[in-house]
N, C-alpha and C positions, 0 to 999 in steps of 0.2 A: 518038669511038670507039664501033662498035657493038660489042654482045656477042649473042653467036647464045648461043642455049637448043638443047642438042641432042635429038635425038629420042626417045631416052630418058626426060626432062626433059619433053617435050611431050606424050609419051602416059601421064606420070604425074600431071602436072597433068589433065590429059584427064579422066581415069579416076577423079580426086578431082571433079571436079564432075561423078560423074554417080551415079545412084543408083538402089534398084529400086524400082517402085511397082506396086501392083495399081490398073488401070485399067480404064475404062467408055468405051468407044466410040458404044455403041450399047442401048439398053434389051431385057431379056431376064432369062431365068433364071442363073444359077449360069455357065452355060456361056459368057457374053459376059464375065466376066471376063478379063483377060488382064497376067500379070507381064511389063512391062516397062521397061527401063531409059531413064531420063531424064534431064535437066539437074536438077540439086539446086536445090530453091529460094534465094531472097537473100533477104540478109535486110535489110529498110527500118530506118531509122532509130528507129522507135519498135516495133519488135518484136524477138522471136528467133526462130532457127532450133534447134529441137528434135533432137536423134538419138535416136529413136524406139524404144523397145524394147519396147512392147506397146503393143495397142491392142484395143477391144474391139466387137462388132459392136452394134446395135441394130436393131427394126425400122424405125427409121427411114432407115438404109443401106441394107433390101431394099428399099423405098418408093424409091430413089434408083436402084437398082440395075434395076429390074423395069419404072418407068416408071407404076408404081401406087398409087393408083387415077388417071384420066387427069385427074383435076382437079389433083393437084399438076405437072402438065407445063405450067402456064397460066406459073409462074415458072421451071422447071428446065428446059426446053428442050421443045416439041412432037414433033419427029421424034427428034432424038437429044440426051442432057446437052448442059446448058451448057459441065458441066467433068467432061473425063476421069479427074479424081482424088475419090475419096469418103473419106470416115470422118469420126469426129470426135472421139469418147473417143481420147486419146492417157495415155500415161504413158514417161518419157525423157529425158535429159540436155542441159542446155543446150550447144548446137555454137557459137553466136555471137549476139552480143547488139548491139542498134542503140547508135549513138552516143549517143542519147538516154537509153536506158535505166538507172535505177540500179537495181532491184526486184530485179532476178538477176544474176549474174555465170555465165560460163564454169564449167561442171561442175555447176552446180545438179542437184536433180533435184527431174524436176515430174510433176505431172501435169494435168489439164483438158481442154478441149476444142479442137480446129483442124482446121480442116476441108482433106480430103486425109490424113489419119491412115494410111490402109493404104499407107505407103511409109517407105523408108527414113529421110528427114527430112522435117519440116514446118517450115514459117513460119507463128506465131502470135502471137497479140496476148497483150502479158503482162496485162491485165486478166481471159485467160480460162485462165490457169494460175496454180495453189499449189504450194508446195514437197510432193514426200513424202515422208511422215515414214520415218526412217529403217529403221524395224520392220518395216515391210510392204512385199513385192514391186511390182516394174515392173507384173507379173499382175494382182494385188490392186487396186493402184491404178489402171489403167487400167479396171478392171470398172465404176467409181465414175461418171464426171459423168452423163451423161445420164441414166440410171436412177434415181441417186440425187438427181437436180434434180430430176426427174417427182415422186419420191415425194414432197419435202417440201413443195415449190409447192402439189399437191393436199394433203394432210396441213393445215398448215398458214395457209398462204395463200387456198384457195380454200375449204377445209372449215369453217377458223377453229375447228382441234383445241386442246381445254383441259384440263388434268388430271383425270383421273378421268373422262369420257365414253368411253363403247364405241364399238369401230370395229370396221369389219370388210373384210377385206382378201380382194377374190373375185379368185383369181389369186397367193397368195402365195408360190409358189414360182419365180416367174419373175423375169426381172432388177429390172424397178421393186418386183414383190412383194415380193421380199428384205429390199430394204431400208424397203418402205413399214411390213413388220413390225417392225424393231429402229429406226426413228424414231418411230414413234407410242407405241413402249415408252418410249423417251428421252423424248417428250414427257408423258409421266405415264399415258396413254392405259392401258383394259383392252381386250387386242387379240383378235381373233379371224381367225385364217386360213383361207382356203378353198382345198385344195388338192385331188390329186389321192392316191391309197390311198400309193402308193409316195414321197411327199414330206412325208407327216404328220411323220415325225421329225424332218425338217432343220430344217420351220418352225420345230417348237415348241422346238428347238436357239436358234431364231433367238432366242425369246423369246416367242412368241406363248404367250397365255393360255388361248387354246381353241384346236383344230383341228379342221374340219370338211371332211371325207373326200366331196366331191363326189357320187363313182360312187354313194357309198349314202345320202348324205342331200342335201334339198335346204334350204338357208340359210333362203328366201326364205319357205317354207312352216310353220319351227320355231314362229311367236309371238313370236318375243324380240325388239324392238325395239332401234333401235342410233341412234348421235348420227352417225354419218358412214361411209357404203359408199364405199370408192373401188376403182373398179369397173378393173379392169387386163382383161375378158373380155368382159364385153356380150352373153354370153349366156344375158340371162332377160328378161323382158319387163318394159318401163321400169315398170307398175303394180305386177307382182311386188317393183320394189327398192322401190316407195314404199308402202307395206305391212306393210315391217319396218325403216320409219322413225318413230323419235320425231316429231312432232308439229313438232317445233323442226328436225330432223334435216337432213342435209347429203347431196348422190349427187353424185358426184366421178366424174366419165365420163374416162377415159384412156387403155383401149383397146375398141375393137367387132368387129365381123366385117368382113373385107376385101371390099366391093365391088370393084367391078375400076372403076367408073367414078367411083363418090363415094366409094369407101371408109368411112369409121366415121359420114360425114356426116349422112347419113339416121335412125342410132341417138342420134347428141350433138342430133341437131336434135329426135327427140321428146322427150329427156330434156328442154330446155330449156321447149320448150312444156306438158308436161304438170307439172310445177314451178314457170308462172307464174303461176298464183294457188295464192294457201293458203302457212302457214310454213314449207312446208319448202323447198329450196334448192338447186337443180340448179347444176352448174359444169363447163364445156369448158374445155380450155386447153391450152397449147402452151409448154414451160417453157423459163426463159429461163437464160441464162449466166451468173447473176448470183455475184459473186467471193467474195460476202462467205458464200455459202451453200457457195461451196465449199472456204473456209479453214473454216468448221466440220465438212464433211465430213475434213479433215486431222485438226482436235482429233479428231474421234470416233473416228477410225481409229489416232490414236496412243497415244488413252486405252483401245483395245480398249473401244469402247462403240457401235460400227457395225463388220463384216467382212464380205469380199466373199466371194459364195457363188460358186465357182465352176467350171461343166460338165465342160467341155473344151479345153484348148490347141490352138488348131493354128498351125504354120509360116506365115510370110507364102504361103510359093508353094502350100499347101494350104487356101488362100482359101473357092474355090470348094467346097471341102467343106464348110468354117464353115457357110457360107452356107444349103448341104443340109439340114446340121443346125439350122439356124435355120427354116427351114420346116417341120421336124415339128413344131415346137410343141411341142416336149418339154422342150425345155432345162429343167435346174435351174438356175438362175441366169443365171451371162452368160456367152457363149461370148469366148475371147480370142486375138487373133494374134500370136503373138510374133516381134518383127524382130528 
């Protein structure tokens, strides 16, 4: 006996697999973005599939989006992306879980990283999602992986921050800054921020111990020496940071000035050089996914002992503004899309 599915039935099942996403065709500004509807991911056996309700931009989505600097096109595709789909901060409800899986069930809510984020659902690996805690928004936590993996790899990991050493944080009002201020607090650290006039109060909200107002002073020139700069600007010259280094001292390179052909490369590449003789300590790096950094990013965020600073909302289908807004270089914190 056959059974017909009527048409009805078929353009609702239809319509259940399919979903929106902001796509990349082609490398470009703001304006090669393009909302459109696609087949919803599956989900494999040893993953799930996410229902997405915020996600949050970083530079390294313009870097994907832009096609820049043209050294990262040697992996992501020469002419045009490998893959139509970008993001990677997600926060959002578990939709279906692999057979394999036991870490989450149906309905969770997570956050972390999976790449493809700017769409309605993702398929991600549960190694690179945590539950979030129930206190803090889809917003909030979605502000979190990327930024807050940069801060504490450099912090931590590459700087080899200890209680009671002075840091200082050129850039703290931006997504990594954010949070690079209220970790180095957590980690016992006396902090100093460097921001811009109109951001002195958020930082020192955040936690910071000093703040230091850019427009009218300059850090590098004060005398006061510091155990670890993690530098999110790269805009002073690599002898100016080693100058108002202790002796023993640490420079944690994480953001530079946008070349269009090498990007930050030329700047991470004198830091290394001019830091390889003598004690002090230069460090590049590119952080990684790791799970167990981002179940403490939960404890701190439900302990209210880390909170996401954040710019401005916008719509998935008002993407390409995010984006706009991500290139003045202004943002206070992190910019978020909410799906």
């Amino acid at each position: 006996m056959t059974v017909q599915t009527s048409t009805s039935e078929q353009d609702l099942a239809h319509n259940q697999a399919i979903m929106r996403a902001s796509t990349i065709d082609r490398y470009g500004s703001a304006d090669v973005l393009t909302l459109k509807k696609i087949e919803r991911p599956k989900c494999g056996p040893d993953d799930v599939v996410v229902a997405v309700r915020a996600a949050s931009i970083n530079p390294y989505d313009w870097h994907n989006m832009t096609g820049t600097p043209l050294l990262m096109r040697i992996g992501g595709g020469w002419q045009a992306p490998k893959s139509n789909l970008f993001g990677l901060d997600v926060a959002g409800v578990i939709e279906s879980v692999g057979r394999n899986v036991t870490k989450f069930a149906l309905g969770d809510e997570v956050f972390g990283c999976a790449a493809g984020a700017f769409a309605e659902y993702v398929n991600a690996n549960i190694d690179t999602l945590v539950r979030k805690p129930s206190n803090i928004s889809f917003e909030e936590a979605a502000a979190v992986p990327v930024a807050a993996l940069t801060a504490v790899q450099g912090l931590r990991d590459h700087g080899h921050l200890t209680p009671g050493q002075r840091v200082i944080i050129n850039g703290a009002s931006g997504g990594v800054g954010t949070y690079a201020v209220q970790l180095a607090k957590y980690f016992g650290a006396e902090v100093t921020g460097v921001c811009s006039t109109k951001n002195v109060e958020m930082v020192r909200a955040l936690g910071a111990d000093h703040v230091i107002d850019y427009i009218m002073d300059d850090f590098t020139a004060r005398g006061i020496e510091y155990d670890l700069i993690l530098d999110n600007i790269g805009n002073r010259q690599i002898s100016h940071y080693k100058r108002c280094l202790t002796p023993s001292g640490s420079y944690i390179a994480v953001g530079a000035p946008k070349g269009r052909i090498l990007g930050p490369v030329p700047h991470m590449l004198k830091a290394l050089l001019a830091f390889k003789f003598g004690t002090r300590h230069a460090a590049v790096f590119m952080a990684q996914q790791t799970p167990s950094d981002l179940a403490l990013f939960s404890e701190l965020l439900e302990s209210g002992a880390m909170r996401s600073a954040i710019d401005t909302i916008y719509p998935l289908d008002e993407i390409a503004a995010a984006f706009r807004h991500l290139e003045t270089g202004h943002a206070r914190g992190k910019i978020i899309i909410k799906v």
